[in-house]
C-alpha positions as CSV (number, residue, x, y, z in Angstrom):
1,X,8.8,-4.5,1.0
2,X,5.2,-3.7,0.9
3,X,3.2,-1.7,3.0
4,X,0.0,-0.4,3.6
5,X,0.9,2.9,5.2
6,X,-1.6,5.7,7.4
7,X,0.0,7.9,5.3
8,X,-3.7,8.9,3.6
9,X,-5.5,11.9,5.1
10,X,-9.0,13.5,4.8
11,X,-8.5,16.4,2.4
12,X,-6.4,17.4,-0.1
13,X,-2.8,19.3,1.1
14,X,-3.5,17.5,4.8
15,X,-1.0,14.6,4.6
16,X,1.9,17.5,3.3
17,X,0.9,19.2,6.3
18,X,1.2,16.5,8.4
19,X,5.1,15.5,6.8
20,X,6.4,18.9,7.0
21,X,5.2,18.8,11.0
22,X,6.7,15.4,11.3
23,X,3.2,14.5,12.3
24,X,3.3,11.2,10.0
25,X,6.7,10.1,11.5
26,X,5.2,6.9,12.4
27,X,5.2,5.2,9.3
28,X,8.4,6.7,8.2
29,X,10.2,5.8,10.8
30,X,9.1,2.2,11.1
31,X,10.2,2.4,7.0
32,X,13.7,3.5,7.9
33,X,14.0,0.8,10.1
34,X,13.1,-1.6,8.2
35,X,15.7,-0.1,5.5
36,X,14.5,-1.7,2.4
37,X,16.0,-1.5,-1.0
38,X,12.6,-1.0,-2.6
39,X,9.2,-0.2,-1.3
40,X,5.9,-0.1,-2.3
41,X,3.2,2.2,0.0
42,X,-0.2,1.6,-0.2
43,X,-2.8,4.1,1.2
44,X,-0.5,6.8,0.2
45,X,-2.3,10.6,-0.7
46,X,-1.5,11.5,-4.4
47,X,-0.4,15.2,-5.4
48,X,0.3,16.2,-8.9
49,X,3.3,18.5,-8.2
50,X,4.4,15.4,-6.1
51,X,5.1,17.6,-2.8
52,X,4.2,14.7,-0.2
53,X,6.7,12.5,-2.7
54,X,9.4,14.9,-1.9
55,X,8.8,15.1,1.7
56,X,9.0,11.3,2.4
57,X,12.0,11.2,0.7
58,X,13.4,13.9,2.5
59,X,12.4,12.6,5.6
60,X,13.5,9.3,5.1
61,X,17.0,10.5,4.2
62,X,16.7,12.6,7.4
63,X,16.2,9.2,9.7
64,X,19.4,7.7,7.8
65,X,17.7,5.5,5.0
66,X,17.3,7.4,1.5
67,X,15.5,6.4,-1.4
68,X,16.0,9.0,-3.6
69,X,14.1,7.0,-6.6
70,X,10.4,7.3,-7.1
71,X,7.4,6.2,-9.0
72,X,3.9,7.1,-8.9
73,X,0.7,7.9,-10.9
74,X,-2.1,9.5,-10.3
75,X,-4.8,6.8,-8.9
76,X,-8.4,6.1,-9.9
77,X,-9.3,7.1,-6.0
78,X,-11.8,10.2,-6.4
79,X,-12.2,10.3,-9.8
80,X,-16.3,10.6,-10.1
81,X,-17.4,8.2,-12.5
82,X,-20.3,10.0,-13.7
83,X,-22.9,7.6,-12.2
84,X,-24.4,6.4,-9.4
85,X,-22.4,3.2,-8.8
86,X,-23.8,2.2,-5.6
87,X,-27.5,2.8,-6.5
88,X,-28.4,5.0,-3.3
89,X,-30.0,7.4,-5.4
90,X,-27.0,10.6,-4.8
91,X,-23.9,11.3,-7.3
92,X,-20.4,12.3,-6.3
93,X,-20.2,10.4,-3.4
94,X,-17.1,8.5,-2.4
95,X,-18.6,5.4,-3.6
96,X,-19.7,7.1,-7.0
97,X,-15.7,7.3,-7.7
98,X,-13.8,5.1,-10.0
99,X,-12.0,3.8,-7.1
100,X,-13.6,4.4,-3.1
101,X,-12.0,7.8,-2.4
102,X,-13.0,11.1,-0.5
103,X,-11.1,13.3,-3.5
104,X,-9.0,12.7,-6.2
105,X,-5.6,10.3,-5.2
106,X,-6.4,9.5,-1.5
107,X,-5.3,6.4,-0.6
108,X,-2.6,6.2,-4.0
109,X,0.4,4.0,-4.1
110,X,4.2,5.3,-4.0
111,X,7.3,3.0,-4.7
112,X,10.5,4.4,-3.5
113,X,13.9,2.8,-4.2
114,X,17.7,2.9,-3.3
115,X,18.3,1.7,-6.9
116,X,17.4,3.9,-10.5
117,X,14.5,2.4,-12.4
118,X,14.6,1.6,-15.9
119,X,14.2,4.3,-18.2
120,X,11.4,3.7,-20.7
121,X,10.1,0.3,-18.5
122,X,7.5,1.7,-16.4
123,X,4.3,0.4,-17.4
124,X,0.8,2.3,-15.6
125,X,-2.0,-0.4,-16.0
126,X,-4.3,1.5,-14.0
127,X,-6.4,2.6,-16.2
128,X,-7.2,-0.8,-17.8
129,X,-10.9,-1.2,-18.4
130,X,-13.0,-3.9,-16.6
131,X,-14.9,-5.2,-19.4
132,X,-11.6,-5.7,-21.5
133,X,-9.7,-7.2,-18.9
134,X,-12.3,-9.7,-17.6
135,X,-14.6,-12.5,-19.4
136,X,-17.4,-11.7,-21.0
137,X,-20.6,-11.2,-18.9
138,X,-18.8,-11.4,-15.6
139,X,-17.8,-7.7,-14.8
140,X,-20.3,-7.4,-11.3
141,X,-22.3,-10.3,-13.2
142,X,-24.6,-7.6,-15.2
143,X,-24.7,-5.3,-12.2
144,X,-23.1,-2.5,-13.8
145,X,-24.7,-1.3,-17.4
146,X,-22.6,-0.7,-21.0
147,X,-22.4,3.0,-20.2
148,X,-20.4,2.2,-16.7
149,X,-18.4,0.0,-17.9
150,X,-17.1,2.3,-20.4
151,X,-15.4,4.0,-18.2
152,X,-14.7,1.8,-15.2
153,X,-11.0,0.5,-14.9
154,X,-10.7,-3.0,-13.4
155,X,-7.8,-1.4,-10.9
156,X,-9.8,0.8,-8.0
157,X,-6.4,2.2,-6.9
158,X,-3.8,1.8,-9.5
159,X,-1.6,-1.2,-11.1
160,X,2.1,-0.9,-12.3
161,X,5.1,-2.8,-13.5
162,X,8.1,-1.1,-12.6
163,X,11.7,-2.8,-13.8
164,X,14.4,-1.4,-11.2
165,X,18.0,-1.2,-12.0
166,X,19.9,-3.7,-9.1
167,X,23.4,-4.0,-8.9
168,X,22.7,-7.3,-9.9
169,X,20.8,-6.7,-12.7
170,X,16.7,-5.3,-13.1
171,X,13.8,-6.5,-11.3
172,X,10.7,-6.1,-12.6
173,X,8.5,-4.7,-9.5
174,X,4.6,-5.6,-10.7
175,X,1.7,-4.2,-8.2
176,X,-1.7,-2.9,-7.2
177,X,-3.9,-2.6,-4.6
178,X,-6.9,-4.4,-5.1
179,X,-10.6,-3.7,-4.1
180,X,-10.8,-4.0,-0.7
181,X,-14.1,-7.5,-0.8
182,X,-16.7,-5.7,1.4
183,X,-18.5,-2.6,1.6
184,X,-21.3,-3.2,-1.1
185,X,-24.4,-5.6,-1.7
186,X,-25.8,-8.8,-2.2
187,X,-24.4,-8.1,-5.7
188,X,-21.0,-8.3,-4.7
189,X,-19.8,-5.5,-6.7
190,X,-16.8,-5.3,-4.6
191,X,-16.2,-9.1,-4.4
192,X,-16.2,-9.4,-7.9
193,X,-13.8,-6.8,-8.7
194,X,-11.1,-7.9,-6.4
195,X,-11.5,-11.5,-8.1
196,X,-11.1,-9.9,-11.4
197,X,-7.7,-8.1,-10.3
198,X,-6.3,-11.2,-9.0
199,X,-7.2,-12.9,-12.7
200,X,-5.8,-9.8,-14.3
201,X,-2.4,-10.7,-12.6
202,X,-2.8,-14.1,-13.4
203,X,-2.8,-13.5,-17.0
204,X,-0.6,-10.7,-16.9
205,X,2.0,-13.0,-15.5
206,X,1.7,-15.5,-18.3
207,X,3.0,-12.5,-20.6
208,X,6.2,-14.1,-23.0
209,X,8.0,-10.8,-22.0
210,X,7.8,-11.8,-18.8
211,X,10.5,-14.2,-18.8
212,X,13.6,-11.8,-19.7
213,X,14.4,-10.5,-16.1
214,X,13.3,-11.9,-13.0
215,X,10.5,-10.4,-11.2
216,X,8.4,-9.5,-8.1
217,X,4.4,-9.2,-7.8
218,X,3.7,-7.2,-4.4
219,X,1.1,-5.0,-2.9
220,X,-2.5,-5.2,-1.2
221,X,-4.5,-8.0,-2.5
222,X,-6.9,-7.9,0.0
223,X,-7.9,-11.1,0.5
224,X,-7.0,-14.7,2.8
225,X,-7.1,-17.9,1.3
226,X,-8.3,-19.3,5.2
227,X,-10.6,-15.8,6.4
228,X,-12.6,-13.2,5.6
229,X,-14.7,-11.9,2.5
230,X,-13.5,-12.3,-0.9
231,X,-13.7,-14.8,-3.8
232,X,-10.6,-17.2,-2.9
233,X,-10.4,-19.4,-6.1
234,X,-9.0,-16.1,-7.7
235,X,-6.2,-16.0,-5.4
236,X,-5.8,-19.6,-5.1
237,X,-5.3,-20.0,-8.7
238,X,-2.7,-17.2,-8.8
239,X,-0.8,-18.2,-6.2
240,X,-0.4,-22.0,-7.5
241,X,1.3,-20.7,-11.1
242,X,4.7,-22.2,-11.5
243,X,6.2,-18.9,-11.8
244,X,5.8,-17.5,-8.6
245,X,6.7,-18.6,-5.8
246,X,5.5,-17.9,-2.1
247,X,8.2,-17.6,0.7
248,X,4.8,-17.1,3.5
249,X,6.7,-14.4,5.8
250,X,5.7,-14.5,9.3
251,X,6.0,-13.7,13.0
252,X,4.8,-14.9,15.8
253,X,1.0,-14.4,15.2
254,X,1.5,-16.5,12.0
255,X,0.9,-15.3,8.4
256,X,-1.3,-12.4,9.4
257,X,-0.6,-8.9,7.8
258,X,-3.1,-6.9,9.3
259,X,-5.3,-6.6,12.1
260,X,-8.5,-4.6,12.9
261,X,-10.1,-3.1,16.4
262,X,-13.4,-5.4,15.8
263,X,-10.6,-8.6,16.1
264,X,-10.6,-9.5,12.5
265,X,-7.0,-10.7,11.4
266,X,-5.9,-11.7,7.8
267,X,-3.0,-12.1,5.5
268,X,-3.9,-9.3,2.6
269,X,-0.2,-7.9,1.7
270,X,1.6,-10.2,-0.1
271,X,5.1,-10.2,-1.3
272,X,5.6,-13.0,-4.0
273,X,8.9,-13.5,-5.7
274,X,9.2,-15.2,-9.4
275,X,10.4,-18.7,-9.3
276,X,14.5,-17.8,-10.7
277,X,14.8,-16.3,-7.3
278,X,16.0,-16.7,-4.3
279,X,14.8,-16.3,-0.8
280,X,16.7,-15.6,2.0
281,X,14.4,-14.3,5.0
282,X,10.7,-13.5,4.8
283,X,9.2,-11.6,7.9
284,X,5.8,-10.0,8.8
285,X,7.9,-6.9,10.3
286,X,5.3,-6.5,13.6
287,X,4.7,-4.0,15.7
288,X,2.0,-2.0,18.1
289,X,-0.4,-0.3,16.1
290,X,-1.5,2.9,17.0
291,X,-5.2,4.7,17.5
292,X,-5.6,6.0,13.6
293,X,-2.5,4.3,12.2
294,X,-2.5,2.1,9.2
295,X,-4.3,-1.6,10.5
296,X,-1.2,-3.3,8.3
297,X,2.1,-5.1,8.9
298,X,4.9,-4.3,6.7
299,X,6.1,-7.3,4.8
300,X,9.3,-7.8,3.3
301,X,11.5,-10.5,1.6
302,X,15.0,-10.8,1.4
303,X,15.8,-11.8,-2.5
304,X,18.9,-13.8,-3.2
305,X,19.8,-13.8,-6.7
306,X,21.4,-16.9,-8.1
């Protein structure tokens, strides 16, 4: 399953607050319902002693589903990049951050499992440079200089691959969420760098190693082949490899993951098994939304292995 949670706050320390209240029960509980073997969150608030980590496990447990295995990494969210990447003429803003953040690992990404991972497998990509992950002359088409991209990963949240210990054998778990396409200029900073995470896992999926366990590549791509802003031949071109394969979950609204106040609707969550797989139910798990909750779906797939 993946799903783009509220569970991101303000401040630092807020969103442990808010699970040691039961004030983020929302999302937790429409988790538990769901019941999924493995989970990634999106828009989840980072902590380095891992307290809010804790917390949704415990409370998850508490509502009768546990998940007592976890991965995370600090994010790029909040990290001040040293430079004025939006050109307003002020540093340390949000938008000055490696990835879009208010202060260091808001808006991270968690993944919880009934199942141990891997020991030694876990792979953090986040840090990944732009410039070496992307063609020459096309990081932001020359809108950033050398000295930026020297320090500016390609991931604005984080990027992982994960290989989970199944009962019936380990699944490598591969995701990220990607740069939301919006927000910037005629430059199309943004744009650009959600195009050059979709290639990253394009090539990245072409990897030899790739082939010795079966896999899954999940998370917040942020962007509709049919809608919306973003660059679609990146994601057109990733989702035609022979490799994957895409079951298109849905419910009665269609493929839609996640909806906005202004009417905007558009399928951004993805959950895209590897070809040797099987698929035996693939649902858009809808429900109200909320004032202030997360504008996402969850997604899930049921994976038959043959």
């Amino acid at each position: 399953m993946t799903y783009s949670t509220g569970l991101s706050r303000d401040g630092p320390g807020l969103l442990a607050r808010d699970l040691m209240s039961n004030a983020a029960d929302a999302d937790l509980k429409r988790i538990a319902n769901i019941a999924p073997d493995i989970a990634v969150l999106q828009n989840v608030d980072f902590d380095y002693d891992r307290i809010a980590v804790g917390l949704i496990q415990q409370r998850l447990a508490e509502l009768g589903h546990e998940m007592p295995y976890s991965f995370t990494t600090r994010p790029n969210t909040g990290i001040d990049s040293g430079f004025d990447l939006d050109r307003n003429g002020k540093l340390g803003e949000p938008r000055d951050m490696l990835g879009y953040g208010r202060f260091a690992g808001q808006g991270g990404m968690l993944l919880l499992s009934r199942f141990p991972l891997v020991k030694g497998q876990a792979k953090d990509l986040s840090r990944t440079l732009w410039r070496d992950q992307d063609m020459p002359g096309l990081p932001a088409d020359g809108y950033y200089s050398d000295d930026v991209l020297a320090v500016l990963p390609l991931h604005s949240v984080a990027a992982w691959d994960v290989a989970v210990e199944t009962p019936r054998g380990p699944l490598r778990v591969l995701t990220s969420h990607a740069s939301t396409p919006v927000f910037d200029g005629p430059e199309d900073r943004n744009g650009l760098r959600n195009a050059a995470e979709l290639r990253f896992w394009r090539r990245y999926l072409e990897r030899p190693d790739l082939q010795d366990m079966p896999f899954v590549l999940l998370g917040t791509l942020n962007n509709d082949l049919l809608a919306g802003e973003g660059r679609k031949p990146a994601l057109q071109e990733l989702l035609a490899l022979n490799s994957l394969q895409d079951p298109k979950p849905a419910h009665e609204g269609g493929l839609v993951t996640a909806e906005w106040p202004s009417g905007l609707a558009l399928r951004v969550d993805y959950v895209l098994p590897s070809q040797d797989l099987g698929v035996g139910a693939a649902v858009v798990e809808r429900a109200p939304q909320t004032a202030g909750g997360s504008r996402h779906y969850p997604v899930w797939v049921d994976i038959v292995w043959h």
